[in-house]
Structures are given as C-alpha cells and as structure tokens.
N, C-alpha and C positions, 0 to 999 in steps of 0.2 A: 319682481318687487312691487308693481305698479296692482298686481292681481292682488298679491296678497294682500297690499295694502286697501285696495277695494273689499276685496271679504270679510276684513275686518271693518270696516264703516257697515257693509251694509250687515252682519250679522250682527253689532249691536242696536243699530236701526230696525233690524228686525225685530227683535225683542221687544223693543218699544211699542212697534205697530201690535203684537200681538198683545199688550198689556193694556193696550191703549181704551179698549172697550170697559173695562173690568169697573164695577163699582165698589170702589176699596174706601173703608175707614182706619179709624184706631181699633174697630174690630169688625169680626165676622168673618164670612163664606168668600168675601173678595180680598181679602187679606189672604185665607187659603189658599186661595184660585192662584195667587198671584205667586204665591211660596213655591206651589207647586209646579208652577209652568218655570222655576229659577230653578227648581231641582231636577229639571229635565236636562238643564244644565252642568250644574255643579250637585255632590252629595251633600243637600241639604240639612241638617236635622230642626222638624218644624219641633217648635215648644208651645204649649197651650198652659195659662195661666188662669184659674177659672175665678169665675166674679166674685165679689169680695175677698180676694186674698189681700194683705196687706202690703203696700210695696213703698218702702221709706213713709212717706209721712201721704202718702195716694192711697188709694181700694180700687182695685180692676173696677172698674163698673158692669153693667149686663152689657150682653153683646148685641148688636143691633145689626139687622138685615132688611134687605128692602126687596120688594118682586116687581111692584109697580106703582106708579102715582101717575096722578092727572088733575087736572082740572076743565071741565068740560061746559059750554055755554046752555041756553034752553034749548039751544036745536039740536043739542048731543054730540059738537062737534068739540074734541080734543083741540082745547085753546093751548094749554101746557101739558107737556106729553112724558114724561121719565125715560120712555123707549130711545127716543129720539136722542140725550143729551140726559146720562148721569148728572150732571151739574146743575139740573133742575130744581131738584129737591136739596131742603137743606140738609146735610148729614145729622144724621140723627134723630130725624124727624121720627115723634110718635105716631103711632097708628089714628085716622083722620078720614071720615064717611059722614056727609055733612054735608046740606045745602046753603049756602050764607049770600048776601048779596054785595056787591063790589065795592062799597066801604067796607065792611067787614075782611072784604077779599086782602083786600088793600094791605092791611095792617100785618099782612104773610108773604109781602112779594117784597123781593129785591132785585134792585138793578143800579146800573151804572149810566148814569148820565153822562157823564164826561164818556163816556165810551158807546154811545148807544146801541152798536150792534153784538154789543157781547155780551156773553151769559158770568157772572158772578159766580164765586166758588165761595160758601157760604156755611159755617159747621154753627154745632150747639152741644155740644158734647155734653157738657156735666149739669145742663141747666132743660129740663121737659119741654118743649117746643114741637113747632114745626113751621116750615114756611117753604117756598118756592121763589126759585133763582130766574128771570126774565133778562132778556133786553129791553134798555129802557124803549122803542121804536114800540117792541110790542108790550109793552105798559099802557103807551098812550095810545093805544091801539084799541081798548078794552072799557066797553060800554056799560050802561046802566044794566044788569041784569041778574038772575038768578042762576050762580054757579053750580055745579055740585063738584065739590070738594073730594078727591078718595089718596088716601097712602095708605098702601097697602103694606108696614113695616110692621115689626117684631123687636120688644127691646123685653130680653129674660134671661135669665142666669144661662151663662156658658160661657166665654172663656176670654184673653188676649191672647192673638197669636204669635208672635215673631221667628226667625229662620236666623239660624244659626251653622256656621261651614268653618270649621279650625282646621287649619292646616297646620303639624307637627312638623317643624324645625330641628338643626342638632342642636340647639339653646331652647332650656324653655320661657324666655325673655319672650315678650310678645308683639307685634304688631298689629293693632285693633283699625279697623275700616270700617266705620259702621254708616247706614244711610235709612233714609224712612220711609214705609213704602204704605201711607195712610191715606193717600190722595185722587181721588178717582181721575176722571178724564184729563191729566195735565201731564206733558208729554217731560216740559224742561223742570219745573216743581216735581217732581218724584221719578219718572221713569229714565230720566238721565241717568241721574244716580243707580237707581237700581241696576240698569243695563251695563253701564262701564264698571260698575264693582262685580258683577256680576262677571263677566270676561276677566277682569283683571284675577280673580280668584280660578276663573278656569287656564286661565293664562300659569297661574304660579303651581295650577295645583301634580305637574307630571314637572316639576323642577326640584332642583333639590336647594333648597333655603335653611342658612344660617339659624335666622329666628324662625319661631313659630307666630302664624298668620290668624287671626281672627276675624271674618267678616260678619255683622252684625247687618240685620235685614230689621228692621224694628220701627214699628207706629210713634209718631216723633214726639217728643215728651215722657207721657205716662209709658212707652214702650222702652227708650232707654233709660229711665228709672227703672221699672219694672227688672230689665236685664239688670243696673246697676245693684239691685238688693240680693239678686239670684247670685252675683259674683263678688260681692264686696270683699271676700278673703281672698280673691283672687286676682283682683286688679291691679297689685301692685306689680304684677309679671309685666304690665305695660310698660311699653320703654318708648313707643312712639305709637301715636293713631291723627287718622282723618277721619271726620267728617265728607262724606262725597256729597256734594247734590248741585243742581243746576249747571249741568257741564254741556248744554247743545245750544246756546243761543250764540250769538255771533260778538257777542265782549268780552273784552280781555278777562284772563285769569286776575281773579283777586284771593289773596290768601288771608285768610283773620289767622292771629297768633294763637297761639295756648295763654290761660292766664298767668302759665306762669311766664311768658312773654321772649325767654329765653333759653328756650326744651331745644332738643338736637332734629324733633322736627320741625322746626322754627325753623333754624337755623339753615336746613336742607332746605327746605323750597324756598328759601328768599335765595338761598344762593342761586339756584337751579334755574327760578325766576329771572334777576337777573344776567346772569350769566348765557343762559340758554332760550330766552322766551321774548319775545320784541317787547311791548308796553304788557304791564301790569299792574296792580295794584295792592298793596299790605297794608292790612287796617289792623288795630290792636284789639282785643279781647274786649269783648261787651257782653257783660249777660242775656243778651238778650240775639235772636237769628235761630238755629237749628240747636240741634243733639249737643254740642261742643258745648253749650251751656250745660248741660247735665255731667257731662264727662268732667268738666274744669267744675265744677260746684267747690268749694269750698274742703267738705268732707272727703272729695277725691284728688280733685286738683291735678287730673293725670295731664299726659302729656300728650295734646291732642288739639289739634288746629282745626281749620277748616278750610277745603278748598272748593271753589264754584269759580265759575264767570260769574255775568252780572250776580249781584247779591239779592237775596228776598228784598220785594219791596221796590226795586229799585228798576224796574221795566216793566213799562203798561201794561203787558200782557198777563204780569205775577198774576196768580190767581184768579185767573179769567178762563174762558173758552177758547180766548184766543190762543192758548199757551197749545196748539194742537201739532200735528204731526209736519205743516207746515213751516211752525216756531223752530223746532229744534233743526240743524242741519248734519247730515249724516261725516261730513269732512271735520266740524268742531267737536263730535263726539270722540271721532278718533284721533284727536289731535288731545281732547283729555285723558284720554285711555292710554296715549303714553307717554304722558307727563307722569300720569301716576306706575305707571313703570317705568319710569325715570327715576321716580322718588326712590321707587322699593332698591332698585341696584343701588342706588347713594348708602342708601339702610343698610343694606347687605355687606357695603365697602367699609361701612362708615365704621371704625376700630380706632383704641387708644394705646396707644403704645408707650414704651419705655428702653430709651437710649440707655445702652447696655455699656457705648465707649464714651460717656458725657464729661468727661475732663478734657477739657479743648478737643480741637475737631479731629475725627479718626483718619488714616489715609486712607482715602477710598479708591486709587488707583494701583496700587498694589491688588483691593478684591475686583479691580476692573470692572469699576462704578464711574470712572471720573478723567475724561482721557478731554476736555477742552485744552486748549491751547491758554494760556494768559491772555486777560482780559478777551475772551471771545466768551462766554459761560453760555449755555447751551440750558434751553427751559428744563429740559429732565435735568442734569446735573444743579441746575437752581433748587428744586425740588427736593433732589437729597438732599441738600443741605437745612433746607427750610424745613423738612418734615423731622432729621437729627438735633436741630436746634430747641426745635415746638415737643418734641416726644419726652417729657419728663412725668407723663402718665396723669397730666392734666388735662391733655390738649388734643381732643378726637380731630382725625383727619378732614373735618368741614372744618373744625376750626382753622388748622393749617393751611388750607385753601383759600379758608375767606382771609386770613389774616396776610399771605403769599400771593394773594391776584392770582394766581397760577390756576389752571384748570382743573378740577377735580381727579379725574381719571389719570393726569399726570403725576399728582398728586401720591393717590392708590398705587399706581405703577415702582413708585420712588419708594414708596412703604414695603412693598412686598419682595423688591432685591433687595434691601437692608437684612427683612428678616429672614433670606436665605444666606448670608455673608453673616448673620448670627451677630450684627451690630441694633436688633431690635427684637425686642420682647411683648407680644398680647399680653395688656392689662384684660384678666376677666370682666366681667360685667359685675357692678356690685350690684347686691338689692339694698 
C-alpha cells in the first residue's frame, strides 16, 4: 500500500520536474512541448487556433516564441541571462538589439522588494512591450554603464494551442476538469494542476464511468474562452466541473463555489470537505481568480467550482521564482489527487431517485432490509429510511446525506438495496 502510494506522489512529482524547465505562454512551442510531454501520458488531442480567429468578444493574437535574451554589461559579462531562469524575461516581450544606458535600462526591470532574492513572474500580453524580471539584491547591484540590450523573440501569425482528452461515459452528461497550462517556471501556479489532472484522467481513463469526463489543458483566460466559443452548443452536457490548480503547497484545501452557488458540485466537495478533510476552507463565487470565471460568466453559467490549496494571491511565493520544485511538496500533491478522486466516486454515486412505496413507510423487514431491535436503530437501517423519506425525485443522494449527517457511502449502500427490492426508481438526468 505504502509502495503504491509512493509511486503515485513521486510519478506526479515527476511530471512536474520534467515541465518544470519549459518556457510556456498563452502561446507557442512551450505550450506544445508541454501538451505533448501530457500526451505521453494520456491520449491527448492538441487543437491549434490560428491568430485572428474570433473567439466571443477576444482575436487569438500572434503567437510568440523566445530562443534567448540577455542583458550584458561593457565587459560582455551576462548581468541577466534568459538561460538561467525563464522568468527573466517578461512574457511576451518583442524582439529588442539595443545598447541603452541604466536609466533607460531601468524603466524595463522588475523586481520585488519586499522579496529581494526572488525573481518576479511578469506578462504583457495584449499591450507591445518588453522588459526583464530581476531580484531586487541584483537591481541595486547595477552600475552606471552601457548595457547591450538583446531578446531574441518572434511575435507572427500562428496559432493558440490547448489539449484536449474526453473520456466516453454510458451517459453523455459530462464532467469538465479544466486547468491552465500558460505559465513557465512555476511549479504550484501551473504544473500542480497540470500533473494531478493529468493522473486523475490517466487514473479514470482504463475505468468504466457513468458520465463521460472532459479534461481541458488550456492557457488561462483567452484559452478557456477560446474552448468556450469552439463548444458553446455543447456545454450544456455539463452537469458538474473543476477548475484544478495550485494543489502542492502545504495549506488547507479551499473550495470557491460555482456562481450558481448551489450546483451538485458545490454541494459534493463541501460535504467531502467537511466530512472527510481536517481544516478547510469555502469562499463564494468572485469573478475574478482562474478559468471558473469564464466557465460561470453569465452567458454559461455552468456548473463548475474551483478547487486549490492556498488561493492565487494569497502566498508569497504566487508568482515568483520562489514558487520552484522546493514549493511544492510530493505527499500534498497526492493527497490532492485523491480528493479529486474522491470527488469523481461521489459524482459517479451521486443519483436521484424516486420512492416507488411513498404512502407511509414500506416494510422493509419482510425484503430483509430492517432487522434492529426497538429503539437500537443501527446507521444503515437510519439510512434506509432517510434515503425512502428524501427520494421523491427531488432530492440526489448528497442531499440526503448532507441533510441525514450520515456518511455518504452509507448513504449509496441504502440506495442501491432499495433499488434491488424494487422499492426505488433512477430519475434520468434531465437536460
């Protein structure tokens, strides 16, 4: 048990490590790199979106690549180096061959003062730029002199990428998992997520599942926009989705709601939370954090939460260099990877029924359901009855559980001898 459970920490720690180099945007060649090193895994299918297509009220933009950058002092010594630490340069940066001197230099660096030995993680997407990411130590480091300036990038019509893996279901009702894979050297900001969805989909993908599963790999923002215009007749198959990301730092799970605040996967991970997980925390719906803003937008409104540890924003290392292979720890990865297959079994259980003998209570010891003694009542025979009482084909079995304190899985168990004694009926799933 103890083995296995090791091979799964360290194989999606592995993953990490190997992604961990890659210079990834909202687009380009590290975006590929990245698709593709997740479809050695799972059967991927990558999608390219080329520049100017229109995607809701967005235009792909051109695709932008980077080979190297520097900035070098008058004795030719690499002061900032691109080699050393993707996080140098700002994403996006235009192409840039230029001698300028250190005012001028100035007005192109960032750094963190309240952090001095850490590198900034720094974009410009939709606005021409360029500039380079320091520690502030090596800021004040840097003398009067003549730089020479070089980024060596490419910004030209070609494409957005994102990755795409549906796994077919006997329902074609769907469960969507999507996470963002935009971010270059940042282990808990992007390759969390990647790696345990990643597993989790290799995990379901030789099972056989009720619903059918959708994992989405996609640059955050304009990438699920992008997917959301390519499916909009489609989206209403969703019946439950996460959001993954930030699942390796050492703080409690926090779940954000869906905006519609009371969806059935809401409902599952608070219960599962508390029920099953020491401290946590459930914040409500904000427009504003990851994807889950896109997903919940108004015009979709699906059903689709978010779950991470610490939240963006919310630990010094977000968006820093510190956020490296040290940050994340290989025992919190696996302890989110099967939370979220925790989830997926509740999903898979989670069914609404319809009491078949609903005029006063059925005897359930004649179908040798119900054999306590007076006043001993035993938590399975609790169960049946709470699950006979709640099934009037309004009431899915989290609700019966949350609403019965009873456990889940006892829950399910009470549901499934009902519906072999033929005293409960599957409500199909409406659309």
């Amino acid at each position: 048990m103890d083995n296995k459970k090791n091979r799964t920490e360290n194989e999606i720690f592995d993953l990490i490590k190997r992604l961990y180099p890659i210079c990834r945007s909202i687009t380009g060649n590290g975006v590929r790199q990245t698709l593709n090193l997740i479809k050695e895994i799972i059967p991927l299918e990558i999608i390219e979106v080329p520049t100017g297509t229109k995607t809701l009220d967005w235009t792909i933009p051109e695709e932008w690549n980077i080979t190297d950058a520097y900035v070098k002092n008058s004795s030719g010594e690499k002061i900032i180096d691109f080699q050393k630490s993707n996080l140098h340069v700002v994403s996006y940066s235009v192409p840039v061959d230029k001698k300028i001197n250190l005012s001028e230099l100035k007005k192109h660096l960032h750094s963190l003062p309240e952090h001095p030995d850490w590198i900034p993680y720094v974009t410009s997407y939709y606005k021409e730029n360029w500039g380079f990411c320091i520690s502030h130590n090596q800021l004040k480091l840097l003398k009067e002199d003549l730089y020479e300036v070089k980024i060596e990038s490419d910004l030209s019509a070609g494409s957005l990428t994102y990755g795409e893996f549906y796994l077919p279901g006997e329902l074609k009702e769907e469960v969507l998992i999507s996470t963002h894979i935009c971010h270059p050297s940042m282990c808990n900001d992007n390759l969390s997520g990647i790696s345990v969805v990643t597993h989790l989909a290799n995990y379901l993908k030789t099972r056989k599942q009720k619903f059918s599963y959708r994992f989405v790999f996609v640059p955050a923002t304009i990438g699920a926009i992008t997917w959301l215009s390519k499916n909009e007749e489609n989206v209403k198959n969703i019946k439950y989705g996460l959001v993954a990301a930030l699942l390796g730092d050492n703080g409690n799970f926090t779940y954000k709601k869906s905006r519609l605040g009371n969806a059935e996967i809401d409902k599952i991970v608070e219960y599962l939370l508390k029920t099953e997980i020491g401290e946590f925390n459930i914040i409500d719906f904000s427009p504003y954090g990851y994807d889950e803003r896109q997903y919940c937008s108004p015009g979709f409104n699906l059903p689709v939460g978010r779950l991470t540890r610490t939240p963006n924003g919310e630990f010094p290392e977000y968006h820093t260099s510190a956020d490296n292979l040290d940050f994340v720890k290989p025992g919190k990865l696996k302890e989110s990877f099967e939370l979220y297959k925790r989830i997926v079994e509740v999903i898979e259980q989670n069914q609404t029924y319809l009491n078949l003998s609903p005029k006063g209570e059925p005897q359930l010891g004649r179908r040798g359901l119900y054999n306590s003694v007076a006043g001993n009542i035993k938590e399975y025979e609790l169960a049946l009855l709470w699950v006979l009482n709640m099934s009037d084909g309004n009431n899915s079995l989290i609700d019966i559980a949350i609403k019965s304190k009873l456990p889940f899985n006892t829950i399910y168990k009470a549901s499934q001898d009902l519906v072999n004694v033929n005293l409960l009926k599957e409500i199909e799933i409406q659309q």
